[in-house]
C-alpha positions as CSV (number, residue, x, y, z in Angstrom):
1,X,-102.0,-29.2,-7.8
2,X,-105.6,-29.0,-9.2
3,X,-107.0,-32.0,-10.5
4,X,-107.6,-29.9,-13.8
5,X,-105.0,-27.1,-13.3
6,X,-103.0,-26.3,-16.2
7,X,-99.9,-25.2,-14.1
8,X,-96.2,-24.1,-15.9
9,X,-95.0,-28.1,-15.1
10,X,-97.6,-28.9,-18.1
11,X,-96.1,-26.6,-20.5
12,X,-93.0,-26.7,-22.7
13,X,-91.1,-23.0,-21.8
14,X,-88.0,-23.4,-23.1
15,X,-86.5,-23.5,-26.9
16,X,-84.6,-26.3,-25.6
17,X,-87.9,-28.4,-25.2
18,X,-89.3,-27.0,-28.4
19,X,-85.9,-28.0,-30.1
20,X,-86.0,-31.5,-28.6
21,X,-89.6,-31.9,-29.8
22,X,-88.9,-30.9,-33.3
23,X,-85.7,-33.3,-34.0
24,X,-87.1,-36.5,-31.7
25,X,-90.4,-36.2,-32.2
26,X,-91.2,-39.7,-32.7
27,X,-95.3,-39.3,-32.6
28,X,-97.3,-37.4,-35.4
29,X,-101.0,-36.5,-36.0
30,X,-101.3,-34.2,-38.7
31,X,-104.8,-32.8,-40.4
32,X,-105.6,-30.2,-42.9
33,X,-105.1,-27.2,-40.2
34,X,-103.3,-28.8,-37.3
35,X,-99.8,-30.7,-37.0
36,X,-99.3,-32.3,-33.5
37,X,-96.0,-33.2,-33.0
38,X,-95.3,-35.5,-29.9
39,X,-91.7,-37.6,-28.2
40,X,-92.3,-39.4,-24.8
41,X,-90.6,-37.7,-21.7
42,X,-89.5,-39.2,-18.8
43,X,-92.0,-37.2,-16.6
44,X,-95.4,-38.3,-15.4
45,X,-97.7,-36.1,-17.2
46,X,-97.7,-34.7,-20.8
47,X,-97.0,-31.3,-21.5
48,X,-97.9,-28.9,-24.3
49,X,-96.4,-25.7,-26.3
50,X,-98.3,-24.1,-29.5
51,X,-96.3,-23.0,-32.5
52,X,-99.0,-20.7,-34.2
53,X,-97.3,-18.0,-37.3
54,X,-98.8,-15.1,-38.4
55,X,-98.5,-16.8,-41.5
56,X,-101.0,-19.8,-41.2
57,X,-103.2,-17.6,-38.6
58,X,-103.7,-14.0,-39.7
59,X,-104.9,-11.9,-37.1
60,X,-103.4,-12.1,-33.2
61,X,-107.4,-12.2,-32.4
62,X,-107.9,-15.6,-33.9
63,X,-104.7,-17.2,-32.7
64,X,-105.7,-16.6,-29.2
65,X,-108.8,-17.6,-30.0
66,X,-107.6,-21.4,-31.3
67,X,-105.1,-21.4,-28.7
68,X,-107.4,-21.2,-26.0
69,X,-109.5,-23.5,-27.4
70,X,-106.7,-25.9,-27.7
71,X,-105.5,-25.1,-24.0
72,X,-108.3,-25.8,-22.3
73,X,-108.9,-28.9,-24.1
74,X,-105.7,-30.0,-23.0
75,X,-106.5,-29.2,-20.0
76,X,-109.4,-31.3,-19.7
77,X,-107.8,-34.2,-21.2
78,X,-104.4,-34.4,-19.6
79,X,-105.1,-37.6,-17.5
80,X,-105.8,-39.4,-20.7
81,X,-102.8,-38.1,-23.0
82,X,-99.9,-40.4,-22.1
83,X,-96.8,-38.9,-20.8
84,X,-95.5,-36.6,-23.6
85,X,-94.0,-33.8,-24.7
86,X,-96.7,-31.9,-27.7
87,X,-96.1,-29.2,-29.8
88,X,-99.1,-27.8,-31.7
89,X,-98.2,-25.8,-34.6
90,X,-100.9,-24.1,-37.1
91,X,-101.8,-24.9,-41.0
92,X,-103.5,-22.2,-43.0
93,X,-107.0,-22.2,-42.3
94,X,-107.1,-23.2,-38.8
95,X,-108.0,-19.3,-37.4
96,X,-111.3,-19.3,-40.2
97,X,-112.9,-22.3,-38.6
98,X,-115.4,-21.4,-35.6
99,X,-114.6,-22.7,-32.4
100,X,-117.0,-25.7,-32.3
101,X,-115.2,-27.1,-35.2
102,X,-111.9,-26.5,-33.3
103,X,-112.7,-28.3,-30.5
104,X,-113.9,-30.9,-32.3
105,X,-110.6,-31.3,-34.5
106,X,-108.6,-31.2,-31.5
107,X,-110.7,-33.8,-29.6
108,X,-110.0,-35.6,-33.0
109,X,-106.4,-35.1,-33.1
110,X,-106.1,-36.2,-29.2
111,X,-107.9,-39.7,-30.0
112,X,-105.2,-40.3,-32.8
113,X,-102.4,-39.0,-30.5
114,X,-103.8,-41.3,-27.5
115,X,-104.0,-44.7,-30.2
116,X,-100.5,-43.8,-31.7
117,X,-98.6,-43.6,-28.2
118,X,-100.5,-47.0,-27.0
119,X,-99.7,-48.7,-30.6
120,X,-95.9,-47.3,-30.5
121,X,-95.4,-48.9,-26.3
122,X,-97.5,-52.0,-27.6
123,X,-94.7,-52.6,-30.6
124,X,-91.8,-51.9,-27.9
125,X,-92.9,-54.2,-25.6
């Protein structure tokens, strides 16, 4: 595996994992247009899935758009994310803002993800 591959091991596939995600998830980092959405797996790397409606992001142009965005900053940033399962899902707005501003909300929301997950294993142990 690629240093910075985004192979299917770093995604969540399933509606089981989605499921398990939703009803354990025991880390949040919300913001006006993004809600991330995070529980700790037993694996040793983090993996993603995107919940985006046609609701919150209009047309299928712009949610490919913010979802590639948000992929490949995953991508990049997998080494630092601790081991976690993430679910992504879209708030209104979020497919009106231009990609600079979405990468730099995600980078945001990764930070606050990052902190959250070291406070949570600092209070356990």
């Amino acid at each position: 595996m690629n240093e910075f591959s985004y192979p299917r091991q770093l995604r969540l596939l399933t509606g089981g994992d989605f499921k398990q995600v939703f009803s354990r998830a025991s880390l949040k980092v919300s913001d006006k247009h993004l809600l991330i959405l995070a529980r700790p797996n037993d694996l040793d790397h983090p993996r993603v899935g995107f919940v985006f409606s046609k609701k919150n992001i209009r047309l299928a142009v712009n949610r490919n758009r913010v979802r590639r965005i948000i992929r490949e900053s995953f991508r990049l940033n997998q080494h630092t994310l601790p081991n976690v399962d993430i679910v992504i899902l879209a708030r209104q707005g979020l497919g009106d803002i231009d990609n600079s501003d979405v990468q730099a909300l995600i980078s945001k929301s990764w930070k606050r993800l990052i902190g959250r997950a070291k406070a949570k294993s600092d209070k356990s142990t």
